[in-house]
N, C-alpha and C positions, 0 to 999 in steps of 0.2 A: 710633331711637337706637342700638339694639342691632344695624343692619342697618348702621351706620355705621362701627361697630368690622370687622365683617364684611369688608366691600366693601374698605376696608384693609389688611388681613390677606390677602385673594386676590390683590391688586394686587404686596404686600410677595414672596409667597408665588409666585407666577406671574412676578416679576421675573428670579431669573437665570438660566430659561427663555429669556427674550428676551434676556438680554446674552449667558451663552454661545452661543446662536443669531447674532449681529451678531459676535462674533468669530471666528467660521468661516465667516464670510459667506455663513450659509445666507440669510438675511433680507436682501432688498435694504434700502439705505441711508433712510434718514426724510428726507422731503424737508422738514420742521422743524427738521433737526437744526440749521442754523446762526439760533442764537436770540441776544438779548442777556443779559448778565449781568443775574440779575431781582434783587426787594429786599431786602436784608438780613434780613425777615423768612420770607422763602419757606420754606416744609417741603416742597417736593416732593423726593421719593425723588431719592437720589444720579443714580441714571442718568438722569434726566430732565436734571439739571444741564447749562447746556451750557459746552461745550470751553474750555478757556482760549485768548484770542487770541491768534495767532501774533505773535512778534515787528517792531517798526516793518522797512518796507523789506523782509523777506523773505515772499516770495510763495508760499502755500501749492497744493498741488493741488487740484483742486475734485473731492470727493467724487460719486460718478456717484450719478444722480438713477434711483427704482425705475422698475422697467420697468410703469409703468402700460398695461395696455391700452387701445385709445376702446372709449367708451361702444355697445358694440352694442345687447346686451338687459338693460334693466334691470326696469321696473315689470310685466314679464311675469306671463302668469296662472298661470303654472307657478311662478313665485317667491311671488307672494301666495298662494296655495292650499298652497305645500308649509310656505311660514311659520305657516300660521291651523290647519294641521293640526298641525305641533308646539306652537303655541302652546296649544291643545285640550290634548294629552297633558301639557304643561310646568307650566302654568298651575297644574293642581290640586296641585301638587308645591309651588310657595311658598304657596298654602294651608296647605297640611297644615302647613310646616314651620314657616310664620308663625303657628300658634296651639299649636304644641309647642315651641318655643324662641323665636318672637319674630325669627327671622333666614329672611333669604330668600336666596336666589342666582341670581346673573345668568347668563341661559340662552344669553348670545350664543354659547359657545364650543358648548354642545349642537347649536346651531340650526345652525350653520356647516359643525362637523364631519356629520351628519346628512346633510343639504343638501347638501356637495360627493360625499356616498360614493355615493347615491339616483342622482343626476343624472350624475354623472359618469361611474358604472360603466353606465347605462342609455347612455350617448354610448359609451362602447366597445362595444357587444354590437350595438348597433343605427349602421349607417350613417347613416340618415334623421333621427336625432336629433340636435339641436345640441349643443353642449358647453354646461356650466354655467359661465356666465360668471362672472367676479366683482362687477360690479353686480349681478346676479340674487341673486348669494348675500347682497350685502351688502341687500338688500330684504326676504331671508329671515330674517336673521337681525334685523332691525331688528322684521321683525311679531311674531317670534317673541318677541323678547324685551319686546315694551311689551305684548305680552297677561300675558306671564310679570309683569310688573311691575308691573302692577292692582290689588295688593294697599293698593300705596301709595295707592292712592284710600280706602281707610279699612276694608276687609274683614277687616282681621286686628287691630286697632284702634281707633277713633270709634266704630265702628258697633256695632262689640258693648259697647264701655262703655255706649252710650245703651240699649241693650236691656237690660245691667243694672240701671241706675238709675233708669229709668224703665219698666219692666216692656212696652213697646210694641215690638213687631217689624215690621220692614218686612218685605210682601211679595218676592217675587220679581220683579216687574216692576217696582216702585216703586224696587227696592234697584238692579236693574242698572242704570236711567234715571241714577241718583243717583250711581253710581258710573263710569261713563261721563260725565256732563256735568263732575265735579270733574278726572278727567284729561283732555278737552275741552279745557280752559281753561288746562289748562299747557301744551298742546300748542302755543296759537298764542301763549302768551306767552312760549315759546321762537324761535316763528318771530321774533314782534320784536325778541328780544334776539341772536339770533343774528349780524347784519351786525356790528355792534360789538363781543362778546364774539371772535367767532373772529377779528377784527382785532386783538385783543391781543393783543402777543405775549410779554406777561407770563405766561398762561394756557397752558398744555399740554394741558389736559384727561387725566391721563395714564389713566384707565381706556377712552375712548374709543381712547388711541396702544396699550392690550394688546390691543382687541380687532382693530384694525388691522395689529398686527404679527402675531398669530394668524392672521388672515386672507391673510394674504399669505406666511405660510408655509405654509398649508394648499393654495396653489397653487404654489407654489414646490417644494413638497415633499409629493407626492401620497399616495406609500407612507406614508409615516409619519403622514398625518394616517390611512389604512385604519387602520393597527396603532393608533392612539389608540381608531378606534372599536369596534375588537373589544374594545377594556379595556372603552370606556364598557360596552357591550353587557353583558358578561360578569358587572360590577359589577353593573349593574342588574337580570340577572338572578338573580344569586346574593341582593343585598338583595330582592328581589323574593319570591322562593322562599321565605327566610326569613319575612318576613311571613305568605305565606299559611299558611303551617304552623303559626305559632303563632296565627293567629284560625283555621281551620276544623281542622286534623287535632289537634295539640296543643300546649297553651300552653305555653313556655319558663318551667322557673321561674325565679320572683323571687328569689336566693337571700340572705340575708341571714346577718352571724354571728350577731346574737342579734337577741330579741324586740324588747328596748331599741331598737336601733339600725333594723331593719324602723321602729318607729312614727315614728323622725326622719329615716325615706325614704333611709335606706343600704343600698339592693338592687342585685341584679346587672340590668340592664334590658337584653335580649339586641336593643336596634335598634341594626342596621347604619346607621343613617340619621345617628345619635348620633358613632358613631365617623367616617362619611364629614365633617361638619361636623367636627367633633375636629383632620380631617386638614388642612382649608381653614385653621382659623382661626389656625392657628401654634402654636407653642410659650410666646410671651408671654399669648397667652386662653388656651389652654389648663390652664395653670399656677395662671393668677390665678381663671378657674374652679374650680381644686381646693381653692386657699386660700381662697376664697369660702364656697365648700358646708361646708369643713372649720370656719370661724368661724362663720357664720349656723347651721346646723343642726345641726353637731357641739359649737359653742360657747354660742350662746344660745339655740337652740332645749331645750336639757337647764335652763338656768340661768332660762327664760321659763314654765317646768313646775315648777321646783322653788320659785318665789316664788310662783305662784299667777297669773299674769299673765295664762297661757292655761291654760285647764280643757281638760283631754277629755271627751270625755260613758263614762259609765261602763262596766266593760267594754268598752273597746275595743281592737282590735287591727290589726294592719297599717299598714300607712302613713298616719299624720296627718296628710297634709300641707297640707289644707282649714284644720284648724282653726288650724295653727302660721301659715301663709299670711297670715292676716289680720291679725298682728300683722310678720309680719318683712317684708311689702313694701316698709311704710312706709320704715322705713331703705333699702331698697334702689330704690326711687323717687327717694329723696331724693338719693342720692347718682348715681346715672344722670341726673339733670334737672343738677344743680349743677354736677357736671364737665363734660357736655356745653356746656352754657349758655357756661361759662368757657370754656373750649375756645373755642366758636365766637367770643365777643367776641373774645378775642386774634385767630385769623386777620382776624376783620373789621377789627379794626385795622391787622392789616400790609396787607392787602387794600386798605382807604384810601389809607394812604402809597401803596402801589404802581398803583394809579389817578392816585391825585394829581400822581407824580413822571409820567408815562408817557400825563397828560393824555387818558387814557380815558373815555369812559363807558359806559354802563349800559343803558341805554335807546336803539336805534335810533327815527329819526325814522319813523311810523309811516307803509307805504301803503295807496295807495287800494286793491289787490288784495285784498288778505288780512283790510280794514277789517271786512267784514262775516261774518267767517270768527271772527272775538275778540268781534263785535256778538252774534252767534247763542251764541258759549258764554257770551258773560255773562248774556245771556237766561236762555239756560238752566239756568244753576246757579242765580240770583234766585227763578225763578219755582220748583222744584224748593225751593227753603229754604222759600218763602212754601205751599208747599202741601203738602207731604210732612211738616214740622215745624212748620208755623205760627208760624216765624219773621217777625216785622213786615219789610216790604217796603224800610225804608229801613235796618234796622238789616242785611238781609240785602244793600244795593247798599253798604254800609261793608265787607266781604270782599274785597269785587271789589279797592280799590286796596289793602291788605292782602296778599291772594293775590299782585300783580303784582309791591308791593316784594320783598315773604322769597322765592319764585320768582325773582328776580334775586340777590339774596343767598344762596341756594343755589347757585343756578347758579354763580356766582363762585368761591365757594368750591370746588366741582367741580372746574371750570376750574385753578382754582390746588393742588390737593392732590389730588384725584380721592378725597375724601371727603364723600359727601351728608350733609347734615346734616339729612336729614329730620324724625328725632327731635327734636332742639333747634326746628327751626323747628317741628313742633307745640304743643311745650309754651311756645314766644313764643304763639303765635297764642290758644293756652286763657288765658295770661296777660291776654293786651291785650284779648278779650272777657271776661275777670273785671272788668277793671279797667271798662272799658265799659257791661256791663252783668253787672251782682255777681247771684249767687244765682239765676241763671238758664242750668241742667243745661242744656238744647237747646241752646242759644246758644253755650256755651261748648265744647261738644263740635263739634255738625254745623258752625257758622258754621268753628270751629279745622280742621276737616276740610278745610275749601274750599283753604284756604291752606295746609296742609299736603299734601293729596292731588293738589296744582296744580302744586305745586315738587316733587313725587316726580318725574311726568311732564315735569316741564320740563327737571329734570336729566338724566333719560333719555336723550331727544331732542338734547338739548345733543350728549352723548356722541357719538349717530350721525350728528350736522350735521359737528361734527370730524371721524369717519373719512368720511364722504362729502365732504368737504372735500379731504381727501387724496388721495383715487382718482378727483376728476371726479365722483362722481353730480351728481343732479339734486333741488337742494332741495325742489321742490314734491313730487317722486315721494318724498323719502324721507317729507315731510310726510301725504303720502294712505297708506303703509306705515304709518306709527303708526298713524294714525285707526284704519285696517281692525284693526290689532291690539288696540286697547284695546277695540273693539267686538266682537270676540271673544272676547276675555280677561275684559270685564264680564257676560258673558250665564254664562262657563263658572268663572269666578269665584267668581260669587252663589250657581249651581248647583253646585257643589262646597264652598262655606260651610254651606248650608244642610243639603246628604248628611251634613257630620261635625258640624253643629252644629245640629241641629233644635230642640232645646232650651238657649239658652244661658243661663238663668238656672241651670239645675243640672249641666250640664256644663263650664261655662267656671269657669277658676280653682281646677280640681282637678288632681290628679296626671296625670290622662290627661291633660286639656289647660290646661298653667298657665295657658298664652298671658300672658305677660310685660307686652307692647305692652298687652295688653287692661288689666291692673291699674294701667297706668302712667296713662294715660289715666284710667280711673276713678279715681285715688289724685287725680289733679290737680283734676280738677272736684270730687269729693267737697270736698276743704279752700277752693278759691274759692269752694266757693258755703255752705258750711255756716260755715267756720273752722278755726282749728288749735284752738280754744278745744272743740270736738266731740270728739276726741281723748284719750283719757286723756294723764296727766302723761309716764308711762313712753314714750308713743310719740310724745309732741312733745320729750323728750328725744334719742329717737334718731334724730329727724328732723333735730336742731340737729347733733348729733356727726356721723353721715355726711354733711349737707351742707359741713359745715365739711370733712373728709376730700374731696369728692368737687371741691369748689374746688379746694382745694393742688393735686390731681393733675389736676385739669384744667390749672391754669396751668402746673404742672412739662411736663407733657407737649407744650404748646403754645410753650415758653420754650427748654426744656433741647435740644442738640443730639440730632440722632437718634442718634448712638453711646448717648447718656446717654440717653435718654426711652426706650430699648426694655428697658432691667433695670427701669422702673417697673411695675408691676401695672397692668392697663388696668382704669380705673374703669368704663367699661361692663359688661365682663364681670364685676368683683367686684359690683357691685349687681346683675346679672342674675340672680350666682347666692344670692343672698335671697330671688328669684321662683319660680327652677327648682327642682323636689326632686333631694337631691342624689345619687340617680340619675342624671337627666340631665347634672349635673355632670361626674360622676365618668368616663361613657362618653363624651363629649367630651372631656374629659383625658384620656382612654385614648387615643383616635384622635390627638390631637394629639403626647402623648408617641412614639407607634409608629412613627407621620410621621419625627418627630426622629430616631429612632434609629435608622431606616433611610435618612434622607437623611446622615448621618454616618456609614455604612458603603459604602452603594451613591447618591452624592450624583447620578450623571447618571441614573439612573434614577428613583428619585425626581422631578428635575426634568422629566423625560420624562412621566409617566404620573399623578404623586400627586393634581393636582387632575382627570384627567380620572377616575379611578378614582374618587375620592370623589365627582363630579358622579352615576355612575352609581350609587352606592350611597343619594345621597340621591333621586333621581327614581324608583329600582326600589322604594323603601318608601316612597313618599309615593303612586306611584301607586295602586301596590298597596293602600294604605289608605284613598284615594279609593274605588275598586273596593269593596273589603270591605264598607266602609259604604254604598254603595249597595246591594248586595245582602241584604244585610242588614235593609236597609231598603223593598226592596222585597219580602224575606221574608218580614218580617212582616206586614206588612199584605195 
């Protein structure tokens, strides 16, 4: 839910990067670009829009088509090996980030820049080496980035609510098998839908067209992709630096102005990681984060203490944020599920119309190739529920058509706004197995997992079917690229969950790691399966007030022109920050205001470097905390 707001904001954020790039014709021309007027309900960003058509009778020039190169080397061992090693390095970084904020980031632009500097500068030094192609790279970055994106199989999410609620932890091999077969299965439900989806030409996909036009500026324009990676580098290693000093030489303090304000988690929190994300997510999250922390923590967390609502346990001091946590999620669940929800109906509805009118569908007719390629993951995610969770056999083959609809419904929605609705689609999925089968925890988490952890991956894929679409690859090889990456990503994934989270009944849903996605998830199955009736009065009131709040602005947001919808407050990130202590808040609203006011002083600069800088500032302190905690951990023991 919260990675949906995200992915938005980079897109929004990383845009007129790529338009002033097309107006200095640094950027060869989009061979898409001549599309039709799409549906009245469309929201994709302005520059997606296409052209207005030329007047009857006068004949325009034909825009010259990118200088695509053929396909030399593409599924090469030198592309899979250089992807599975950044994906190794990359991977542990939307861990970290996804059980400290709930948000992840897409690593294609890391993997690519990376990838062209490695291979390219090794091709000038040495004669005998070939050049890095752009299939290669585009294979690189595709591993790279579906290991990075493993998380959405349920690691930052499902998997730790069922460990809270049910006090049972998966192994290490059980966990990776588990988390590997649910993006499995979005993977070849991608490959189905892909003939029909990419033939719409309703559909832009425009997160796959940024990483596309990245890509082809990154060979179009050699130098400047170098200088991008020395920021990355630089960032990275400067957040990097940071961190170790305050886990091993000395800790940064917390500084707080009073005692008061320290216990309702109003500290200075010196990560760079905070402010890199700050930088990503814009000026409109940014904002709505401070007014967020400022109302939940500054406003009712003082007024939730002074009626007796939440008790502290006596003498206590520092940050509360455990105990205030378990009364203000509620509201901030409430209102993150309800906007989102709404949200997604409206596009599903113009989504319809615009099938309807445009005679689309959904679903390619299925072949004989690839039959036994969607036979083996269904296998395998059934028998995986039925043995790992002791899910009934038939209630776990009710998933599978489940998984395929909302996986296509995601997808679509991608396709049409290049916003995943992963979030919304898990909280459908815990829904419909509430409804299904009521009061039964497992069910409604692992089963909600399949279908949710299937369309992360499907929309993934989707994305790099589009850019390999564009350039000529080769669908099967982009298909065997994902595999190799999510079977990387799940081994180093699970191994990287368990380094920062060995214990998560008493680690998760504290100030060190809120993990947001993790309460959300648990707040949902908690009320299907117990009641709202479980609940004191005060917290199924604020459950009624924010969801009624989190509708309106869902539907304003999804209704109102984009001029209009961006001065609204984004209800994801206002309910987020109910979850985050407003520490974390506040150092994301720092990064994001600092953004702003130097893209309004030095604006081509900014567009030049801001997301490549904050990329390295989140990778150099997430890896780094990976690292710590293994050591750490193998210290003590």
């Amino acid at each position: 839910m919260t990675q949906v707001t995200l992915r938005r904001e980079v897109i929004n954020f990383f845009e007129p990067v790529l338009s002033d790039a097309r107006r200095k014709n640094i950027i060869a021309r989009r061979p898409y670009r001549p599309i039709p007027e799409p549906s009245s309900t469309s929201t994709l960003p302005s520059t997606y829009a296409p052209q207005r058509p030329p007047p009857k009778g006068l004949r325009m020039p034909t825009a010259p088509t990118p200088q695509i190169p053929p396909v030399q080397r593409e599924l090469s061992l030198r592309a899979v090996i250089t992807g599975i090693v950044l994906g190794i390095l990359l991977t542990p970084s939307n861990v970290y980030a996804g059980l400290k904020i709930g948000w992840s980031f897409n690593m294609s632009i890391i993997a690519l820049l990376i990838g062209y500097a490695i291979w390219q500068g090794l091709a000038k030094r040495s004669p005998h080496q070939p050049p890095w192609t752009l299939h290669e790279s585009n294979i690189n970055q595709t591993v790279a980035s579906a290991a990075a994106s493993i998380i959405s199989g349920g690691l930052v999410a499902p998997i730790p609510a069922y460990t809270l609620l049910t006090g049972q932890q998966l192994d290490a091999i059980p966990m990776m098998a588990w988390v590997f077969s649910v993006s499995f299965l979005g993977i070849w439900i991608a490959w189905y839908l892909r003939p029909s989806l990419l033939n719409d030409t309703s559909l832009k996909f425009p997160e796959g067209m940024a990483t596309l036009e990245t890509l082809l500026h990154i060979y179009n324009h050699g130098r400047e992709a170098a200088t991008r990676l020395k920021v990355l580098l630089n960032a990275a290693l400067l957040s990097g630096l940071a961190k170790w000093i305050d886990t091993f030489v000395w800790a940064f303090p917390r500084w707080s102005p009073s005692a008061s304000l320290e216990r309702l988690t109003f500290t200075a929190d010196p990560s760079l990681l905070l402010v890199g994300f700050g930088a990503i997510i814009g000026i409109r999250v940014g904002v709505t984060l401070l007014l967020g922390a400022l109302l939940a923590w500054g406003g009712l967390a003082p007024w939730l203490l002074a009626q007796g609502l939440v008790t502290l346990p006596a003498g206590s001091s520092g940050p509360q944020f455990a105990a205030l946590v378990e009364w203000l999620l509620w509201p901030g669940v409430s209102l993150m599920v309800c906007s989102t929800l709404a949200s997604l109906a409206i596009r599903l509805w113009g989504l319809h119309r615009s099938t309807k009118a445009n005679s689309g569908t959904i679903w390619a007719v299925p072949k004989a190739g690839p039959a036994l390629g969607l036979l083996s993951s269904i296998i395998l995610v059934v028998s995986l529920q039925a043995l790992l969770f002791g899910i009934n056999l038939w209630m776990a083959l009710l998933t599978i058509p489940l998984a395929i609809c909302l996986a296509a419904v995601a997808a679509r929605v991608v396709g049409a706004t290049g916003i995943p609705p992963i979030g919304a689609i898990g909280q459908l999925s815990q829904l419909s197995f509430g409804i299904v089968a009521p009061g039964q925890v497992t069910i409604n988490l692992m089963s909600a997992n399949t279908a949710g952890g299937s369309a992360g991956q499907c929309t993934d894929l989707m994305n790099d079917f589009k850019v390999g679409k564009a350039i000529g690859a080769t669908p099967r090889k982009q298909l065997v690229a994902q595999t190799l990456g999510i079977f990387g990503g799940s081994i180093v994934g699970v191994l990287a969950y368990m380094a920062l989270i060995p214990d998560p009944q008493s680690m998760l849903l504290t100030e060190e790691w809120p993990a947001p996605a993790v309460a959300t998830w648990k707040a949902v199955a908690q009320t299907l399966t117990h009641g709202l009736d479980s609940l004191s009065a005060s917290i199924r009131w604020a459950i009624f007030i924010a969801g009624l709040t989190g509708l309106l602005l869902g539907v304003l947001d999804s209704t109102l022109p984009a001029r209009r919808a961006r001065y609204l407050p984004s209800a994801a990130a206002l309910g987020l920050a109910f979850v985050l202590p407003a520490s974390v808040s506040l150092m994301m609203a720092l990064g994001a205001l600092l953004t702003w006011t130097v893209s309004c002083r030095w604006a081509s600069l900014t567009e030049r470097f801001a997301i490549t800088a904050a990329a390295g500032l989140i990778a150099g302190e997430s890896i780094t905390g990976v690292g710590a905690s293994l050591w750490q951990m193998f210290g003590n023991g």
